[in-house]
N, C-alpha and C positions, 0 to 999 in steps of 0.2 A: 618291107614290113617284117619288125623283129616275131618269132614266133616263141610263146615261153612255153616251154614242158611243165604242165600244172600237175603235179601229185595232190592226187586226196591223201589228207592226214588221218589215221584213225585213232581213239584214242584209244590208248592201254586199259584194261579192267581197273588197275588200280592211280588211274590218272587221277590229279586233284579237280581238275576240270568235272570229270566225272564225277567225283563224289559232291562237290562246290555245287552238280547241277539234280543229282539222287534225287528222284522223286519221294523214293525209298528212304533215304536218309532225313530230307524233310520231313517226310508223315514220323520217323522217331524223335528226331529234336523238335519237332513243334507237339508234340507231346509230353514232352518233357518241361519243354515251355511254358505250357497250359500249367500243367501242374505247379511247377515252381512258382509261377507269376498268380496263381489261385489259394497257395498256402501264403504265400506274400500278400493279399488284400488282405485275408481273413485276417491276420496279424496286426497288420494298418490300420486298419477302419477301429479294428477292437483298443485301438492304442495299446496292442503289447510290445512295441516298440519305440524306437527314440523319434522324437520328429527330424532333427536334424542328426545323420550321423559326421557329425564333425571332426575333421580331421586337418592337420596343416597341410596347407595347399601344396606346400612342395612334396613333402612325403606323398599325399595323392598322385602327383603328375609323376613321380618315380616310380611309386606302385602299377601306374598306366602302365606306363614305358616298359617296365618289367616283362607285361604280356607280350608286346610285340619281339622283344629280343628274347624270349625264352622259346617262343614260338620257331620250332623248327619245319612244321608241317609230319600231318600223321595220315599213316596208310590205311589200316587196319578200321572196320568204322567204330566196333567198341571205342576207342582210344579215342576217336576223336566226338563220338557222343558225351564221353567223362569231361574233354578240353572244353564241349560245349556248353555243360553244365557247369562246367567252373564258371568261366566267363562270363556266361546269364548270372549265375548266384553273386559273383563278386561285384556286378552292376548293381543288381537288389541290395545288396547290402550296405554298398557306399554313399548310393544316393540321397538326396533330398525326398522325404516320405510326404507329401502334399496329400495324402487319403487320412492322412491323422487328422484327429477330431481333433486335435490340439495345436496344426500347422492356420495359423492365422495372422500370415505377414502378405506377401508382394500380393497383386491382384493376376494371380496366377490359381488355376481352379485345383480343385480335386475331379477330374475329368470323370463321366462317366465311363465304368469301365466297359461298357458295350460297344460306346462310340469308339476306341481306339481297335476294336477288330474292324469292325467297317472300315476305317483307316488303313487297318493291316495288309488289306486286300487291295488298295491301291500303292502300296508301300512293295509287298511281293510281289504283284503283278507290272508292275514301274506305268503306272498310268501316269502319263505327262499328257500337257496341253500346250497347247500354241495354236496350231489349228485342228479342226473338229476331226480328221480321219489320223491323225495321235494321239486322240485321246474320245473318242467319241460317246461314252457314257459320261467321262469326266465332265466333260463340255455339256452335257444336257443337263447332268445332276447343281452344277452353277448355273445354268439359267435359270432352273426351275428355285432355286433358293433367292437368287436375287430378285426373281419375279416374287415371292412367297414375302421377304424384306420390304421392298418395296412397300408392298399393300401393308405391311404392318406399322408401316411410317404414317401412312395412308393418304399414297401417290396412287396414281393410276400405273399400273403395271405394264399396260400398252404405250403408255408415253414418257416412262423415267426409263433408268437405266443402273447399272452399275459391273461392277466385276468381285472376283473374291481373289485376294493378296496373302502375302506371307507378313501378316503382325500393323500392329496398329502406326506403327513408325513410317514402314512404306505404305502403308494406306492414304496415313498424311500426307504425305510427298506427292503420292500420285492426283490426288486431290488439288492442291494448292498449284500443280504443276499446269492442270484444268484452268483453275482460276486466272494465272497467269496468261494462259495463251487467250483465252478466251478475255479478259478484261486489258489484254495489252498485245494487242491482235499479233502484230509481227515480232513478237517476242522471240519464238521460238526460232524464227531467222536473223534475227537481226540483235540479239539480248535485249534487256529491260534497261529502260533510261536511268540516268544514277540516282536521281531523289523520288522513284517508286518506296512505297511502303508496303507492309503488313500490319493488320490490326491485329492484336492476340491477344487473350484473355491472360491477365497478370500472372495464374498460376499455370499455363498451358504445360501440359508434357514437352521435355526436351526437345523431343520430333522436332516440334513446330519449328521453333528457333534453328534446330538442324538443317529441316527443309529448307528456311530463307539463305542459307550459305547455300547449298547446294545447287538451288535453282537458280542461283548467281543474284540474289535478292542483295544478302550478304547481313549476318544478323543482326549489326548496326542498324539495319533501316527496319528494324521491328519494333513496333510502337506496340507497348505494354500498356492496355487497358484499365485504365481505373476501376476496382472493382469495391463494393457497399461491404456494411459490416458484415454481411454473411460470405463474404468470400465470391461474391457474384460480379460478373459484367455487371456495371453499370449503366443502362441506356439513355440518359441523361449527359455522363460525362461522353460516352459516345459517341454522339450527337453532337458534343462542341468541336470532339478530337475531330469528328469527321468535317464537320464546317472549315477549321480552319485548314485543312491540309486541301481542302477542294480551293479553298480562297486563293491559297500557296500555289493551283496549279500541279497538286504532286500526284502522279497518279498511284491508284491504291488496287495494290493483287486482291484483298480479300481482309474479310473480319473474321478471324475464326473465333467462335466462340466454344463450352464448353458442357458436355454432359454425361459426366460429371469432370468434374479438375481435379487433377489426381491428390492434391494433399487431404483435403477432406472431404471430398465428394460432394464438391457445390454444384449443383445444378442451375445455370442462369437462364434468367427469364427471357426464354427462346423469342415468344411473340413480340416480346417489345423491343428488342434486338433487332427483330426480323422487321420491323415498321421503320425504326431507325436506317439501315439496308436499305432497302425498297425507298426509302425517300432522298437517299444520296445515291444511288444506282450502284450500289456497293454488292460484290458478290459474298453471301453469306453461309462460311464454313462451318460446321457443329462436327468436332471430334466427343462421339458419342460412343469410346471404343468400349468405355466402362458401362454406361448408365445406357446405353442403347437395351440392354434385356429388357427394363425394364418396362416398355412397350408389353411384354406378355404377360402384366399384370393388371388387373382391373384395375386396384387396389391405389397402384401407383404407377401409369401411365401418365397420369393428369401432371407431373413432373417435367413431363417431356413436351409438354402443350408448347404449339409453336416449330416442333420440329418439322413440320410437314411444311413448313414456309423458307427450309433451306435451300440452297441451291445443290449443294451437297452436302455431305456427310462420314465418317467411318466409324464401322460397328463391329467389335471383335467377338467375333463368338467363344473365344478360347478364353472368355471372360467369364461375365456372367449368363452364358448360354452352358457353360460347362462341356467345351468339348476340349478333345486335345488342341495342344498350339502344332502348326499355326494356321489361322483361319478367320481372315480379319475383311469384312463387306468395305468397299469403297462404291458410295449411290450416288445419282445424279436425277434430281428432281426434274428435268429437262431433258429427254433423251437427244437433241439434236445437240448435247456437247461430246456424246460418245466420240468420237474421233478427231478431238481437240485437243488428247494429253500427247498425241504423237503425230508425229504429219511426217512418215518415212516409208520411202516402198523398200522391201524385199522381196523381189522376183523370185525368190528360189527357194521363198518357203512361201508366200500366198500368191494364188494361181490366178491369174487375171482372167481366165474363161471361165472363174464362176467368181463374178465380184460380188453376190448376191450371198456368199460363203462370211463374207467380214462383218456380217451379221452376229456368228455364231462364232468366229475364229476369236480367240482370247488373246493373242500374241498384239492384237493393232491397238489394245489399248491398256497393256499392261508395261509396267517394267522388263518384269522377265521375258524371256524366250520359253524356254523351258519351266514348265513348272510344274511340280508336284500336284493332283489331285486333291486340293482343301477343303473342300466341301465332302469328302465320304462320310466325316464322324457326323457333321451336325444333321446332311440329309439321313442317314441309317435312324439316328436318335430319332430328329425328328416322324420319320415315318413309321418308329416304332409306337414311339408314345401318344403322338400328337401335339397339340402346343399346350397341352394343362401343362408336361412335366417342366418345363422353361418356366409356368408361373409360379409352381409351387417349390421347386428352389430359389428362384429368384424371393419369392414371399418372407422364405425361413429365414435365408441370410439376411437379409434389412431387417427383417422383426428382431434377429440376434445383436444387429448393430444398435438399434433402438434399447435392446435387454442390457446389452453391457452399459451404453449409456446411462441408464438407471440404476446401476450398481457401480457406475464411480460414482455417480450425483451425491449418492448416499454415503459414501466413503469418506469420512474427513481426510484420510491420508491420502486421497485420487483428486486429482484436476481434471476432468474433462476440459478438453479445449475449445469444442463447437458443438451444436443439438445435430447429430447426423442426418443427414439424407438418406442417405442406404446403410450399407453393410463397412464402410468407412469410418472408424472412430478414434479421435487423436489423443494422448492427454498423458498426464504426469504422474508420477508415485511420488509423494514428497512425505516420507515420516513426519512424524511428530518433531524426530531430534533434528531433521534438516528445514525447517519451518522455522522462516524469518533469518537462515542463513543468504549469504553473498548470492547473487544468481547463476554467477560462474558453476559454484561448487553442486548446488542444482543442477545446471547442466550435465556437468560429468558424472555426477551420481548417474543419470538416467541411460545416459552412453555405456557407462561400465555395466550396470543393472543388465541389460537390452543384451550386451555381450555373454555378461554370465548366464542368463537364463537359455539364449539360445544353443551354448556350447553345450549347457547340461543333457540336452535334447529331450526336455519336458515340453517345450511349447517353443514355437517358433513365430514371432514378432519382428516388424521394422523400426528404425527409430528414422526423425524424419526434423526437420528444423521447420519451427512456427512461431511468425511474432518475434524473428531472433530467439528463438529458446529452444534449446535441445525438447524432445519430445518421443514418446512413444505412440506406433502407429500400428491398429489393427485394422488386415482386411477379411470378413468374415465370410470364404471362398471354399467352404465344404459344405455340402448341408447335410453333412452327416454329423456336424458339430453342434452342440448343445446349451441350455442355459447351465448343465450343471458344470459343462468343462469353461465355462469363462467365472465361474466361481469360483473353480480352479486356480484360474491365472492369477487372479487376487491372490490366494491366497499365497499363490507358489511367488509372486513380485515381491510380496511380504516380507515371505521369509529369508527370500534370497537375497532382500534388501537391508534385512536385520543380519546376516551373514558378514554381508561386505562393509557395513558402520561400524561392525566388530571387529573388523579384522582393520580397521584403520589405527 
């Protein structure tokens, strides 16, 4: 038997371990933190600032780079409080400001800023999960949300299920992965036969289509949904697509449908979807990462009618629930598919003397192993406010999508593209001079537009293709934002459009 001479290490007063661990050092820099990241909202919210600070990407990543190679490590803690305030300032400064009243592009929120301390605390504390004695608040604070989801869908809590993921991408995967094992039993041992399909709504997020490669579906065998003039599932053509491919003998993972579809935020008519489903024995998916909030609205739930006849679901809260990303609900209307997306043992992370544990453990039916604590912002929010403050930003942003609506209607020089559902609004600037011009030159006008306004960092917008036509796309994701700043945008599209006709 070798025997080793174990020395205790101690460390030096002025070890970097030590000060990397300073309780002391913490309580100075996250004061300094508070401060710097509290004069930074005040600034944001108020729009005294740019919404995009745009810079070329490469000069950015050199600038990065710069920090890690000039960093030589500092003793002293003044010296290295000053390094920390640089650092923190030079993040505030670079980034993308999403708390501007005037950032109204990707479907990315202005996060409450309450909810990212609740966050914060499982970020410095490294709350992970997998199973419940790694994480065992974290693990309670996600049942208690999915139970809380759930009922907002309005399942039974005692008999659905779900988990909470990292973003609506892997929410979809983990879902559709469900659907598979579950509609094509020995999938997961044996792969999927080669003329299996997927049903998807014509406009689905990438995901979906990602997910069919991934799960060895493979995206060719994704059958794109015919969808009515409003950009909807059709349950109609549904209904034939699904006759003939049963007649064909092919079998089918799932119908995902849509609430909302990200180009214009169409909401499809869930119930008749779901009748459609149910009458071919088809499992039926609602990617509901976006329009899911809108469940805490009296106003406009009635949208979502039908969603409670899914098999499952994915609901981002890092959406229109306004928390930080990422934190994205994957439900299952049927609690006995809980341990369908994974059929694997690990002996050496769940304990066979308490099987009664894989109730509660997160690792048997997630992706990950390891995973971050997601649920702190929305349960803090939540427990602070209750469920009004989810109705009443959800309310503001669509009644703003609805407002801008009616200020391009009235615009001769604006095309609205579609009557919005929510907070989702598509549409065109076409001057007077470029009306009745080629389509092309339209096109580009609204590409170069889109470019120049956002470099200006007045207002920050996506542009998006509809109908083949270049387009401009707003998602209205602050509710600190107003009717008077999208009067704004008109006018600022305007001018900045009369800029670049002049300068041709």
């Amino acid at each position: 038997m070798v025997n080793f001479d174990i020395q205790v290490m101690h460390l030096k007063p002025d070890s970097q371990i030590q000060q990397a661990y300073s309780p002391d050092i913490f309580q100075e820099a996250s004061s300094a933190w508070q401060q710097m990241l509290e004069d930074h909202l005040r600034r944001v919210l108020t729009g005294q600032t740019d919404v995009l600070n745009w810079s070329d990407p490469h000069d950015a990543i050199r600038e990065a780079e710069s920090f890690l190679t000039a960093s030589k490590g500092v003793k002293d803690q003044p010296a290295l409080l000053k390094q920390f305030r640089d650092v923190v300032g030079h993040m505030l400064r670079r980034g993308q400001n999403l708390h501007h009243p005037h950032y109204i592009g990707h479907q990315v929120p202005a996060s409450v800023p309450l909810a990212g301390l609740f966050d914060s605390i499982g970020s410095v504390t490294n709350q992970v999960m997998a199973i419940y004695e790694m994480g065992p608040w974290s693990t309670a604070v996600e049942h208690a949300l999915v139970r809380a989801l759930c009922a907002k869908v309005g399942w039974d809590a005692d008999t659905s299920t779900g988990l909470l993921t990292h973003g609506g991408s892997l929410a979809n995967l983990t879902a559709l992965l469900t659907a598979r094992n579950v509609m094509i039993p020995d999938s997961w041992e044996n792969g999927l036969p080669e003329n299996a399909v997927l049903i998807a709504h014509a406009d689905a997020h990438y995901c979906v289509t990602r997910s069919a490669g991934i799960l060895g579906l493979g995206t060719r065998q994704v059958v794109r949904a015919r969808l009515d003039t409003h950009r909807r599932m059709c349950p109609e053509a549904l209904n034939e697509s699904l006759t003939e491919l049963r007649r064909a003998g092919r079998p089918i993972v799932a119908v995902s449908a849509c609430a909302c579809a990200t180009p214009v935020g169409a909401f499809d008519s869930l119930r008749d979807i779901a009748d459609v489903c149910r009458r071919h024995e088809v499992w039926l998916h609602v990617d509901a990462a976006h329009g899911g909030g809108l469940l805490f609205s009296r106003r406009r739930r009635s949208q979502l009618d039908g969603l409670e006849l899914a098999d499952s679901l994915v609901w981002d809260a890092h959406k229109m629930l306004f928390v930080p990303a990422l934190c994205a609900a994957v439900l299952y209307r049927n609690k006995e598919h809980r341990f369908e997306t994974f059929r694997q043992e690990a002996p050496y992370l769940f304990d066979p003397s308490e099987p009664g544990m894989a109730e509660i453990d997160s690792g048997m039916r997630t992706v990950e192993c390891t995973k971050r604590a997601t649920g702190f912002g929305l349960w803090g929010l939540w427990s602070l406010f209750g469920e009004e403050i989810f109705e009443q930003m959800v309310d503001h942003v669509c009644d703003l999508g609805m407002q801008l609506y009616n200020i391009l209607n009235d615009a001769p020089d604006f095309e609205p593209m579609h009557v919005p559902e929510c907070n989702i609004v598509v549409f065109r600037h076409v001057p007077q001079r470029l009306q009745g011009s080629p389509a092309d030159a339209v096109d580009r006008f609204q590409r170069r537009l889109r470019l120049d306004l956002i470099r200006s960092g007045t207002f920050y917008i996506v542009q998006t293709q509809l109908e083949n036509r270049a387009a401009l796309r707003v998602a209205v994701m602050n509710p600190i934002t107003t009717d008077e700043d999208l009067h704004e945008l008109i006018a600022e599209l305007r001018r900045r459009g009369e800029q670049l006709l002049n300068a041709e």
